[in-house]
C-alpha positions as CSV (number, residue, x, y, z in Angstrom):
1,X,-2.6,10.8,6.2
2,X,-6.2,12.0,5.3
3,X,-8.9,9.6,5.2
4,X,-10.3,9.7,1.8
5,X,-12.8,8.0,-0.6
6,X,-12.7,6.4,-3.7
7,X,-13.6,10.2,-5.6
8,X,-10.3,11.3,-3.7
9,X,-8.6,8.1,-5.5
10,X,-9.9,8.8,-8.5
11,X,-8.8,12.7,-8.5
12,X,-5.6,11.6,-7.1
13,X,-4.6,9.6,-9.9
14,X,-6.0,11.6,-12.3
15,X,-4.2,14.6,-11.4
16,X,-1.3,12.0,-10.8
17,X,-0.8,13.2,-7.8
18,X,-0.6,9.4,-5.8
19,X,0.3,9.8,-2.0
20,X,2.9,7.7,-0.3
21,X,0.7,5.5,1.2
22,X,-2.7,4.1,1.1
23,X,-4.7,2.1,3.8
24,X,-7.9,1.0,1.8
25,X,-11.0,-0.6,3.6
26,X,-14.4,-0.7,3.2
27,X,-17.3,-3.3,2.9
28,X,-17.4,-3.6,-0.8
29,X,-14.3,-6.2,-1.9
30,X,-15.1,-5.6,-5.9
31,X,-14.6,-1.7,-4.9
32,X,-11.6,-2.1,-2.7
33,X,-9.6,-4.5,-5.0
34,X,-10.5,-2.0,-8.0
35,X,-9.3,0.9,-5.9
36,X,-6.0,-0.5,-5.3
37,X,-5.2,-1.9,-8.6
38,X,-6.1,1.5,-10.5
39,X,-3.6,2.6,-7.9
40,X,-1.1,0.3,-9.0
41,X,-1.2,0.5,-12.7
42,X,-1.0,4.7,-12.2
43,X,2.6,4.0,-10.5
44,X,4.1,0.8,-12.1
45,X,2.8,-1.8,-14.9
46,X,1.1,-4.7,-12.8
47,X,3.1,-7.2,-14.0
48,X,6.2,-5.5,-13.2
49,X,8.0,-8.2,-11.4
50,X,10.8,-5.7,-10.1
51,X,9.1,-1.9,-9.4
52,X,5.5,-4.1,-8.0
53,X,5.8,-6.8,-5.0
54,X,2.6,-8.1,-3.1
55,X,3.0,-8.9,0.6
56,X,0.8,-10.9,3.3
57,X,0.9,-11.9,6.8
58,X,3.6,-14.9,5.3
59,X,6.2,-12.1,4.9
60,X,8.5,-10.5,7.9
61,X,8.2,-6.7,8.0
62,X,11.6,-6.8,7.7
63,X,11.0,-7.6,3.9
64,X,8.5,-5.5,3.9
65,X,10.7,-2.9,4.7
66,X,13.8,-3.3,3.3
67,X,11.3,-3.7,-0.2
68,X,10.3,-0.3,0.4
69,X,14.0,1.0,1.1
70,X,15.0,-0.5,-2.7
71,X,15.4,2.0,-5.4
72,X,12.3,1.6,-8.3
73,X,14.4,-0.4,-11.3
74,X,14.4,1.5,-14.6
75,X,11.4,3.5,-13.4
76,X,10.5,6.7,-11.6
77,X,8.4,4.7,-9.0
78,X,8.0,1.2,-7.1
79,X,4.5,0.1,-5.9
80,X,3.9,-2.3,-2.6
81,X,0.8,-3.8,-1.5
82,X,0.3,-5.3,1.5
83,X,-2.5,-7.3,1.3
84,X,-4.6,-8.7,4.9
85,X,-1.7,-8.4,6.8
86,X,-1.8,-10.0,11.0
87,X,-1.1,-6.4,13.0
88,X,-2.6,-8.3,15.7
89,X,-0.1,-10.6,16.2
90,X,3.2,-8.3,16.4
91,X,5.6,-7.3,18.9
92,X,5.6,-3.6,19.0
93,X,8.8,-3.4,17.7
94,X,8.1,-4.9,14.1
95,X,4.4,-2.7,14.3
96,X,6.9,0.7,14.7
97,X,8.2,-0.4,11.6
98,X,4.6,-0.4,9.8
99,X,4.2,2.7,11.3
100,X,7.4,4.0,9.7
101,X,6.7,2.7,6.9
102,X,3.1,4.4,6.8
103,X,4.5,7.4,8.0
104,X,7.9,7.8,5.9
105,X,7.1,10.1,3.2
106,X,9.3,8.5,-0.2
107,X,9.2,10.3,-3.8
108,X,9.8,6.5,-5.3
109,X,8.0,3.8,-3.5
110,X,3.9,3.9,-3.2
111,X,2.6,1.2,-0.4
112,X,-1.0,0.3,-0.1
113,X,-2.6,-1.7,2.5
114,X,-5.5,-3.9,1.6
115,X,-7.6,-5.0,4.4
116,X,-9.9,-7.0,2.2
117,X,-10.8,-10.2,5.0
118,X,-10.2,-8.0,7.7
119,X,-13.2,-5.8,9.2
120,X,-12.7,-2.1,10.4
121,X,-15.0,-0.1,12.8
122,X,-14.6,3.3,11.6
123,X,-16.2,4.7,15.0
């Protein structure tokens, strides 16, 4: 996975050419909400209560997962996004599972995670 800016989200979806997965933080919440919602609505229609399913921290990865391993319903492509979820606080099984998730290229299922409230050092 490439580390990218928003002009490499912006060329991505207009060349429609959306990767598998997107981690999206930054210091600028307007900018990193907008991001990932133009992402969205280039894969599925946002109100799309079957091919688009939020996640947080209140969700198992096991949904998380077996979310991602359902089939998009009467469309080419399902979006997930994964908003502020606790890494911090999992065994290191259910974190191999992010990982796979991350890491598991699929042709059908897009998953973005939003780290709005949580803080990254880059360095």
């Amino acid at each position: 996975m490439a580390l990218c800016n928003e002009s490499h989200i912006k060329n991505d979806i207009k060349l429609n050419n959306i990767a598998h997965c997107y981690i999206i933080f930054g210091n600028d919440g307007y900018l990193k909400n907008k991001n990932a919602e133009n992402i969205i609505k280039s894969v599925v229609d946002i109100d799309d209560v079957f091919n688009f399913q939020k996640f947080t921290s209140d969700n198992s990865v096991k949904e998380i997962y077996d979310a991602k391993e359902q089939l998009p319903l009467m469309s080419d492509k399902k979006c997930i996004l994964i908003k502020d979820y606790d890494f911090v606080n999992l065994s290191q099984d259910e974190f191999d599972v992010l990982l796979e998730i991350c890491g598991e290229k699929s042709d059908d299922c897009v998953v973005i995670f939003l780290l709005d409230n949580i803080e990254i050092d880059v360095k």
